[in-house]
N, C-alpha and C positions, 0 to 999 in steps of 0.2 A: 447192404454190402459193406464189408470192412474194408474202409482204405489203405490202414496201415494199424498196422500191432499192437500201437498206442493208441487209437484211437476207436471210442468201442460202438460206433454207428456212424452209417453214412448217409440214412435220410433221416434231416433233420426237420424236426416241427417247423413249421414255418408260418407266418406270422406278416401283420400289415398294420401300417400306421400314418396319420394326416392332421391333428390340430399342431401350430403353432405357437408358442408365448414365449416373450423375450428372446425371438431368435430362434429357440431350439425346437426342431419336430417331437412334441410329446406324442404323439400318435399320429400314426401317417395312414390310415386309410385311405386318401383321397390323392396320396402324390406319391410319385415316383422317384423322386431325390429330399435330401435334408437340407433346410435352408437355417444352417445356422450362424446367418449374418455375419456378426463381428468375431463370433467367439474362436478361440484362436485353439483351443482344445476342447472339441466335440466330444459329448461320449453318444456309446451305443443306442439307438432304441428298439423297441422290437418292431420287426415290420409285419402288419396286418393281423393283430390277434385277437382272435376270436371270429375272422372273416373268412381267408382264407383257409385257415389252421383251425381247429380244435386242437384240446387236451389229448382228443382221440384219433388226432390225425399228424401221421410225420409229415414235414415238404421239406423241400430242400432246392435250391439253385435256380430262384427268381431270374428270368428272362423276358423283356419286355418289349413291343413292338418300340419303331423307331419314332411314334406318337408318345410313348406311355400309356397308352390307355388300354392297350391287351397288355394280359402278364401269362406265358407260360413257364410250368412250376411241377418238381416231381412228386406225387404223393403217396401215398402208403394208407388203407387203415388198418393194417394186421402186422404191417412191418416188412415182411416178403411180398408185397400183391402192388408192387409200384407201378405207376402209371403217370400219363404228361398229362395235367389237368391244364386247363383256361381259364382265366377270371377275366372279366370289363369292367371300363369302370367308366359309367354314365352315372352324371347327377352329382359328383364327387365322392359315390361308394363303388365300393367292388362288388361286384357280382359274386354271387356262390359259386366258385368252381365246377367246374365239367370235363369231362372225362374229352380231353382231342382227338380230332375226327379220326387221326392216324394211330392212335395209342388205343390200349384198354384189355389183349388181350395177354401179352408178353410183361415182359420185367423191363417197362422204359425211363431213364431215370434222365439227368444232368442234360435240360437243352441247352441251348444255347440259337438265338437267334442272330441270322447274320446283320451288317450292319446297316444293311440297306432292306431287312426284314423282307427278302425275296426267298427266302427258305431254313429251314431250320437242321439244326444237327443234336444229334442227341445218342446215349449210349444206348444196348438193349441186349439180354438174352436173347434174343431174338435168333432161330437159327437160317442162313441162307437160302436154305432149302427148305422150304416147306415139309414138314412132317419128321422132319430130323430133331434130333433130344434138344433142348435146349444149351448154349454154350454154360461151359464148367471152366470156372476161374480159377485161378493158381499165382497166390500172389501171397506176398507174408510168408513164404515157407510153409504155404496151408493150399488142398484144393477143395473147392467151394461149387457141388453139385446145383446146376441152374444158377449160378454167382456169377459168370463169367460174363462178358462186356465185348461188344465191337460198333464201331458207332456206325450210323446208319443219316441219311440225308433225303429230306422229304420237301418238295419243294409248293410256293405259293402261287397258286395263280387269279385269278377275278373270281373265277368260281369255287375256291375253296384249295384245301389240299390236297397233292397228289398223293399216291401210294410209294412209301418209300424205299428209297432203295440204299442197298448196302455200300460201303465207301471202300474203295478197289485195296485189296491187300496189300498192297504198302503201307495203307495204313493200318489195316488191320494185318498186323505180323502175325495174331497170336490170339487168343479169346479170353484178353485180362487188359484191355484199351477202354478208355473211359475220360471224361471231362472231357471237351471239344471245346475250345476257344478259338474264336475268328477273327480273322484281320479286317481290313478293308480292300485290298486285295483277293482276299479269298482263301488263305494260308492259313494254315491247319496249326494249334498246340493242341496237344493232348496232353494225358500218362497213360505212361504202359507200364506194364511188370514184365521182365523178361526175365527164364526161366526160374519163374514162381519167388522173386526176390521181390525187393521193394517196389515201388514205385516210381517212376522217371519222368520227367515232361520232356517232351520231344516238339519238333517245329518241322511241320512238310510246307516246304515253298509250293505254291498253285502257281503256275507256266504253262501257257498255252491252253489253259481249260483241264490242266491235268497237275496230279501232287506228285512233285518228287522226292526222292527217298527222304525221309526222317532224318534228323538227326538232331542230337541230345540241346536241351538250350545249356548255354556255357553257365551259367547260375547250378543247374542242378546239382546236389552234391550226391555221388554215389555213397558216401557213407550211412548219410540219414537218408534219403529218400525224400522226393519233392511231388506235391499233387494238386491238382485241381487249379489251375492258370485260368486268372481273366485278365484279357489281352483291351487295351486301348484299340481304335481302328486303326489308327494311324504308327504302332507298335512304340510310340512314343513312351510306355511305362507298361509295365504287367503285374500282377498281383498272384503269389501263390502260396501255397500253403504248405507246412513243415514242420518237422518234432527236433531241427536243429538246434546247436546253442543260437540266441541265449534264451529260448522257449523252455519252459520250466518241464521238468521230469512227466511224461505221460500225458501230454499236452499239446497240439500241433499250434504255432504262431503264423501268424500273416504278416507277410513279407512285401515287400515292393521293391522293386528292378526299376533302372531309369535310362533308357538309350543313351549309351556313351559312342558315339562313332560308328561302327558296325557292330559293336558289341554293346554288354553292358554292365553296371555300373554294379557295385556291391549291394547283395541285399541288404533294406531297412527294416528291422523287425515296428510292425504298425502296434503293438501292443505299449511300448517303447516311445512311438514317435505321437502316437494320438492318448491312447489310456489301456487302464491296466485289464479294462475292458473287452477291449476289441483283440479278437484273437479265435482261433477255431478254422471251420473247412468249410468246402464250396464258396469259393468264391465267385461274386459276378459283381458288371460292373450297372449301373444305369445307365440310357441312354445317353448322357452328356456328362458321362464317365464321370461325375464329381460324387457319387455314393457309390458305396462299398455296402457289399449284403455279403455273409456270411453266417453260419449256424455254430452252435454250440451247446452243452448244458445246463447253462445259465438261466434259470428262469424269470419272467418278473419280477420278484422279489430280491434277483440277484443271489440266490440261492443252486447251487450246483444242484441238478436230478440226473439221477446217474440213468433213470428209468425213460427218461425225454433227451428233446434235444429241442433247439429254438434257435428261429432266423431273425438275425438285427443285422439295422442300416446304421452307418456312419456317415458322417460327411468325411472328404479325404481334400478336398478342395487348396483347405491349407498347405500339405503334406506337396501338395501339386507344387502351389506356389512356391514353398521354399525352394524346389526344384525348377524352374522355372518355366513351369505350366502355367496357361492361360486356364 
């Protein structure tokens, strides 16, 4: 799926990572966040590669129980055949990916798990009605046959997952909704595209067991278009993603919001505040909100593949602190 004009893939390779030295996660296979000590500017690494991810596999937008030890994660191996895979992690490795109980037939991409990991939310072609064409996106000034997005919410119980169900038309205005971030509360961000434009993040208050109408977060800029929000539980900061200044030409940067009052604060480009590095789409956060996962084309080598895409953790820890996050 194309999120936005500038950007030319929306599932991205993804990737896992777990040794430590001098502070920084050179590879984090075995952990869920970046513990890089003292160091007061982190860079990127890749998360989980070669575990999770193959050369021959896209992922994109790591979601992890509120242990760390499940990760659900969108994957691809053809590029259109997305699906919500599971990885565990016993022993301090990951498991091989598997296809989840509730995924594997449709186009399921960007979960997102709530923060009490009693059910998850995630986008999908998927159509309402059973035997209906799948939805068709309209986003970009483009419509995209089986592209199209409404998110949908499948809940956990002792015995496993239920069958899920679609999320009431308020939220879904339209068949171009996608990325789902959760509160702690239970309150919805998204993006939508409304009539076949850019991309928008939106915020439905949950009240009384039920989401009321949408409306745009004050950060979004109608000019450039904003996508892919991960939200703190407590909405104390958010993180999203944008092809705004001072994000260089054809290139979306990661941003972060910081609760001002009932509002909030001006975005900080994290390209800017952490390294030249960290920058790209799909954002999420780790359980104890101090890493940041994000994809890009960036590989290994540090080398742009216009042909791949690749997910790396940061720590953000710092970025917290100077704002005065615990």
């Amino acid at each position: 799926m194309k999120k936005h004009i500038l950007i030319n893939a929306c599932m991205l390779l993804g990737l896992l990572s777990g040794f430590k030295a001098n502070g920084i996660a050179k590879n984090a296979n075995d952990i869920t966040h970046q513990d890089t000590g003292v160091l007061k500017h982190p860079d990127a690494v890749l998360f989980c590669p070669g575990v999770i991810s193959t050369t021959a596999v896209s992922s994109a937008a790591p979601t992890f129980t509120p242990d760390g030890r499940s990760v659900y994660i969108g994957q691809s191996q053809k590029g259109n055949d997305i699906s919500i895979m599971v990885s565990h992690l016993a022993d301090g490795k990951w498991s091989t990916p598997t296809v989840a109980d509730f995924s594997g037939k449709y186009r399921d991409l960007e979960p997102v798990l709530a923060p009490d990991g009693k059910y998850l939310v995630f986008a999908s072609n998927r159509p309402a009605t059973p035997g209906v064409t799948e939805l068709e996106g309209n986003y970009n000034g483009k419509k995209f046959p089986g592209g199209g997005g409404n998110l949908w919410m499948v809940k956990r119980t002792k015995n496993g997952w239920e069958i899920p169900e679609v999320l009431p038309v308020v939220i879904n205005s339209n068949s171009s909704v996608f990325s789902p971030a959760i509160t702690g509360d239970g309150s919805l961000y998204f993006m939508r595209s409304d009539s076949g434009k850019a991309f928008h993040i939106f915020r439905s208050q949950m009240q009384n067991g039920k989401f009321k109408q949408p409306v745009p977060a004050s950060f979004t800029d109608p000019k450039y278009g904003d996508f892919d929000p991960a939200v703190s539980p407590n909405e104390s900061f958010i993180i999203f993603c944008s092809p705004r200044p001072p994000a260089p030409p054809h290139t979306a940067d990661l941003f972060i919001v910081f609760r001002n009052g009932k509002g909030w604060s001006e975005p900080i480009d994290l390209r800017q505040s952490i390294s030249e590095n960290v920058y790209g789409v799909e954002a999420r956060l780790s359980p104890d909100c101090k890493t940041l996962y994000f994809s890009n084309q960036r590989n290994a080598s540090g080398v742009k593949d216009p042909n791949g895409s690749y997910t790396w953790m940061v720590d953000i820890s710092g970025v917290l602190k100077e704002h005065g996050m615990k």
